[in-house]
C-alpha positions as CSV (number, residue, x, y, z in Angstrom):
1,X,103.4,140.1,94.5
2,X,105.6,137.1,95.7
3,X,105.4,133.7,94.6
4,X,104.7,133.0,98.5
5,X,102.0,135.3,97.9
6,X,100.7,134.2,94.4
7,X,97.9,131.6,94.9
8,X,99.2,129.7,91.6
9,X,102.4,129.6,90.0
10,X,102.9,129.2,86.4
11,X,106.2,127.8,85.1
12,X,106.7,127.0,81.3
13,X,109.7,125.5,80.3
14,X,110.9,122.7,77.7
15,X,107.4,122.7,76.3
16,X,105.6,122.0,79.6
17,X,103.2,124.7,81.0
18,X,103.9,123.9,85.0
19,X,100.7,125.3,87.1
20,X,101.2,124.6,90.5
21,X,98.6,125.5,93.5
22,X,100.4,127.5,95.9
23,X,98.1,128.0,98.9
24,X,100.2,125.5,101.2
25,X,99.4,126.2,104.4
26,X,95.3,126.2,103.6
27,X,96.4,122.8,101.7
28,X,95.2,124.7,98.6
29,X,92.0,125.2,99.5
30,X,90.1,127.3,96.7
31,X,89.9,130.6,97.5
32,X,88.2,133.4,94.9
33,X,91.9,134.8,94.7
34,X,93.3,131.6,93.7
35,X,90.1,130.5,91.3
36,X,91.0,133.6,89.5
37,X,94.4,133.3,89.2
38,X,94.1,129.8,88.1
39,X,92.0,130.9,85.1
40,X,94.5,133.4,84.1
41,X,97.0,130.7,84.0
42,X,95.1,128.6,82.1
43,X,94.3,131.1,79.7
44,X,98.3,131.7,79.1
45,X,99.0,128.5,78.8
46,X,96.7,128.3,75.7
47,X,99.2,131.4,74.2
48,X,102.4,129.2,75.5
49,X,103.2,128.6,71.3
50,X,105.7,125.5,72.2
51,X,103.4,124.0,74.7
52,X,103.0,120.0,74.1
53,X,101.9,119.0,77.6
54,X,100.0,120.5,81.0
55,X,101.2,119.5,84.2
56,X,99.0,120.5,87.3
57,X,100.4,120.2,91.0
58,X,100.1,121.2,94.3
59,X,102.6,122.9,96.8
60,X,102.8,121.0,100.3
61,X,101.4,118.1,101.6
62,X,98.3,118.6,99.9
63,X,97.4,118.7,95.9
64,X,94.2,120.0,96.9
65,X,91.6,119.7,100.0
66,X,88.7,121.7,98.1
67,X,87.3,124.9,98.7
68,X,87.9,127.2,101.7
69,X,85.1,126.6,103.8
70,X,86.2,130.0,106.1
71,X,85.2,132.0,103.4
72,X,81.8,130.4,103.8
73,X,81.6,130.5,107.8
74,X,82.8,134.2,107.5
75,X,79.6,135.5,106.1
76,X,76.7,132.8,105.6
77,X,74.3,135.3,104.3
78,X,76.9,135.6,101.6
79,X,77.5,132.1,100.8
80,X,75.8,131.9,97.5
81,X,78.2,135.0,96.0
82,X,81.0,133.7,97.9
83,X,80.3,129.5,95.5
84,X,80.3,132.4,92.6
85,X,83.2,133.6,93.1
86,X,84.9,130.3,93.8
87,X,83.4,128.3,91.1
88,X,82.8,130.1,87.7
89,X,86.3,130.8,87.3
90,X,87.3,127.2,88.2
91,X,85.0,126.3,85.6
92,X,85.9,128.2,82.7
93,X,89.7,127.5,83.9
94,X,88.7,123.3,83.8
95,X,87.1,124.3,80.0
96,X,89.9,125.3,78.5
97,X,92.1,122.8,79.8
98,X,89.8,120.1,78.4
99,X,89.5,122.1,75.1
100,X,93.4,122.2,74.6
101,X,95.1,119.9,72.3
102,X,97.5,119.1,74.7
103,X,97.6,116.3,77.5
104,X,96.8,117.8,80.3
105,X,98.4,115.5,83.8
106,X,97.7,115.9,87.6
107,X,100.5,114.6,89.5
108,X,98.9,114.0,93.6
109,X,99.9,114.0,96.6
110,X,98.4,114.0,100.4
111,X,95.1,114.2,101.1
112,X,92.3,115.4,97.9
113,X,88.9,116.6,98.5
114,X,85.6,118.1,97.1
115,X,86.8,120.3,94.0
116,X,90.6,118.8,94.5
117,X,89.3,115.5,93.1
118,X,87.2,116.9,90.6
119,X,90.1,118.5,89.1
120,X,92.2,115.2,88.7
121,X,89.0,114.1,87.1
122,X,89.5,116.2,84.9
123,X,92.7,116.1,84.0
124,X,93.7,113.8,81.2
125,X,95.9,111.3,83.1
126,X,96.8,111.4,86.9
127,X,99.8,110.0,88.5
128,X,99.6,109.9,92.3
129,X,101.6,109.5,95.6
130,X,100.6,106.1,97.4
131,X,99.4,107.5,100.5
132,X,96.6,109.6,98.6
133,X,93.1,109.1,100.2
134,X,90.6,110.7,97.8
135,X,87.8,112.1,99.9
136,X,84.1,113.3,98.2
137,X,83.8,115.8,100.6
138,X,80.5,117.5,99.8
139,X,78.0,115.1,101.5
140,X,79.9,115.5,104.6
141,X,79.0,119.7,104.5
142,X,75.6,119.1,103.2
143,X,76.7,120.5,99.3
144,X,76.4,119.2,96.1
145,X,79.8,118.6,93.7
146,X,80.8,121.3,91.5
147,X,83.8,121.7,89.3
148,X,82.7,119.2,86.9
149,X,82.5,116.2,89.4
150,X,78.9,115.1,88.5
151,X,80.3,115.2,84.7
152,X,83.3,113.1,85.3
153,X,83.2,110.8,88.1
154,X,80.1,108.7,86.5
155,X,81.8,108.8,83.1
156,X,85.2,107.3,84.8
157,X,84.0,105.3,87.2
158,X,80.2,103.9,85.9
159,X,76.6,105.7,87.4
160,X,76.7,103.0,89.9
161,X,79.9,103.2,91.8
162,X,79.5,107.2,91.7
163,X,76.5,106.7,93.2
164,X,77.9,105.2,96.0
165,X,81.2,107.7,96.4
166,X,78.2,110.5,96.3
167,X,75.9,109.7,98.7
168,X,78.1,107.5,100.9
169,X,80.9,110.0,101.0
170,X,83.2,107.5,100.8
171,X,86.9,107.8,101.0
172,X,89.0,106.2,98.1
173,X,92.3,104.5,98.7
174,X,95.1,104.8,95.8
175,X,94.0,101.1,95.2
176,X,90.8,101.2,94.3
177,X,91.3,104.8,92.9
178,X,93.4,103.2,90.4
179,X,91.1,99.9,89.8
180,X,88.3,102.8,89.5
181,X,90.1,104.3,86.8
182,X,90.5,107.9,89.4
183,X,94.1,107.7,88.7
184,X,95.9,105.8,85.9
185,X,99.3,105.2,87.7
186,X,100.4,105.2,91.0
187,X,104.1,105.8,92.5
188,X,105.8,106.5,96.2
189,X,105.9,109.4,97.5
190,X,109.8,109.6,97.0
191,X,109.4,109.1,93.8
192,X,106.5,111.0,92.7
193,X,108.6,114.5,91.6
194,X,110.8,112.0,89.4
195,X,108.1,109.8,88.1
196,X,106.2,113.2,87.0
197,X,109.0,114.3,85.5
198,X,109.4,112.0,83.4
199,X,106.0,111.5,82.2
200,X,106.4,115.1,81.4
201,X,109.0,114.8,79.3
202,X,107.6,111.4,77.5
203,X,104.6,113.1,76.4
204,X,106.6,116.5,75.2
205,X,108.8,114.8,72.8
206,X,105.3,112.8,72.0
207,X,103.7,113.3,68.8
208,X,101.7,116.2,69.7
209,X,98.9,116.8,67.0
210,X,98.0,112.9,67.0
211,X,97.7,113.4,71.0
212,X,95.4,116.5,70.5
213,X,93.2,114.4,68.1
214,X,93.1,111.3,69.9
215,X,92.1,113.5,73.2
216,X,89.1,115.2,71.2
217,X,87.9,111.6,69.7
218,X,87.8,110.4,73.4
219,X,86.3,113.6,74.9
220,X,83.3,114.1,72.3
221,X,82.7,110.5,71.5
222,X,79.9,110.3,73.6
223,X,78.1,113.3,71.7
224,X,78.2,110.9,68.1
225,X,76.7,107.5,66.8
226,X,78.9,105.2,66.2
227,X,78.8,105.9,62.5
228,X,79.7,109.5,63.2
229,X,82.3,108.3,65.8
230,X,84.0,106.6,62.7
231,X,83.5,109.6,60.1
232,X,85.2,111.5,62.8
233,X,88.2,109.2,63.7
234,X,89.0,109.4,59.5
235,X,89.3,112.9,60.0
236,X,91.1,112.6,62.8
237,X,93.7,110.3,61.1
238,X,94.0,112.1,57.5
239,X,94.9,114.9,59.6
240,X,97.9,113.1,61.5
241,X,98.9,111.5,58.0
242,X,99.7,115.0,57.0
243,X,102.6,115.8,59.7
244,X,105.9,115.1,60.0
245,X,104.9,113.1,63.2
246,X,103.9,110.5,61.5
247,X,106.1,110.5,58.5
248,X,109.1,109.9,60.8
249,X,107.1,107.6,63.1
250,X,106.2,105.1,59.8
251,X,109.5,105.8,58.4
252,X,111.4,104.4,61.9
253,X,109.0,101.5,61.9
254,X,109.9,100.8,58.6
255,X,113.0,100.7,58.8
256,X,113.3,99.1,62.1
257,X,114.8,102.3,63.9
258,X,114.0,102.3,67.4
259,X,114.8,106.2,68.0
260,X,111.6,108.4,66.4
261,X,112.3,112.3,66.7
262,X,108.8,113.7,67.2
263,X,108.6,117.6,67.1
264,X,105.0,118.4,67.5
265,X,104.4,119.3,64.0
């Protein structure tokens, strides 16, 4: 198999794990091939040993326009197999990214619907293209969200304004995405590739274990009291004081270096 025939690519390189959606012409629609190969992806990534950051894309004009509704309109009286095959795999695939120590980023272009905007929900940070136009997208085919958007979007964006994206079906300009807190940074579309980029490489030469704990303190906080919250965070921070991370990182401030060499460890 190709890559022009591989429904998801996985690059790793300089201690970024690369997965790209490669369905172009179908704007990288979901498919049950391409749910599956994402999963497999995502489960190498979490054997990628110098892996300090996830970057998720999309090939095209498109980071992703949700499932493939011809696989539906094919066969109705298959339609409840065909969401299986579609959607359990995207979950378990969205599970283990959320489950990695690792900042996981979406960087957006195009047009984003359904399960597309569920996966930059899920993603740690997202940086996006200024001409994305975030679409629900289920309303409009008489479905209810799936790949974890009825987990995130109230959770990002209050009960309230999900509501309203939900049962509205409301589109969502980069503005408001970003005032919503959809999207934490938005660029031009010239200067999207670059902008990722570098992102990529700020958070690789980032202190990587104090990312992975600050990630699990803000994923599971919800789950703990208060009290437990802070039981956890001293955990949390014993474990950092214990790397070489932060010994360089209070040594440089310190001594008033501006330069911190952060490997990871």
């Amino acid at each position: 198999m190709t890559n022009n025939d591989t429904p998801v690519l996985l690059e790793k390189r300089d201690g970024v794990a690369r997965i790209r959606f490669n369905r172009p012409r179908s704007l990288n629609a979901i498919s049950p091939e391409l749910a599956q190969c994402f999963l497999q992806c995502c489960r190498e990534v979490g054997t990628y040993a110098e892996c300090r950051a996830i970057l998720v894309s999309g090939e095209g004009r498109s980071f992703m326009a949700g499932g493939d509704l011809s696989r539906f309109y094919q066969d109705f009286s298959n339609s409840a197999e065909t969401a299986r095959a579609m959607i359990e795999p995207m979950n378990e695939a969205l599970s283990i990214l959320g489950s990695l120590p690792l900042p996981v980023v979406a960087s957006v272009q195009g047009p984003v619907a359904g399960a597309g905007m569920s996966i930059v929900l899920a993603c740690d940070l997202a940086i996006v293209s200024s001409d994305v136009q975030f679409s629900f997208g289920y309303s409009q085919i008489g479905a209810s969200p799936d790949v974890g958007m009825s987990w995130s979007l109230p959770r990002i964006v209050g009960l309230r304004q999900a509501m309203g994206i939900a049962l509205l079906g409301e589109s969502i300009s980069t503005d408001r995405a970003l005032d919503l807190g959809i999207v934490h940074r938005v660029v031009s579309a010239e200067n999207l590739v670059s902008a990722t980029d570098r992102l990529m490489s700020d958070l690789a030469s980032g202190p990587t274990i104090a990312y992975g704990q600050a990630k699990r303190l803000l994923r599971t906080s919800s789950d703990r009291s208060f009290e437990q919250q802070l039981a956890e965070e001293l955990v949390a921070f014993r474990t950092c004081a214990a790397t070489d991370d932060f010994m360089q990182g209070v040594s440089a401030f310190i001594e008033k270096r501006k330069t911190v060499r952060f490997r990871g460890v």
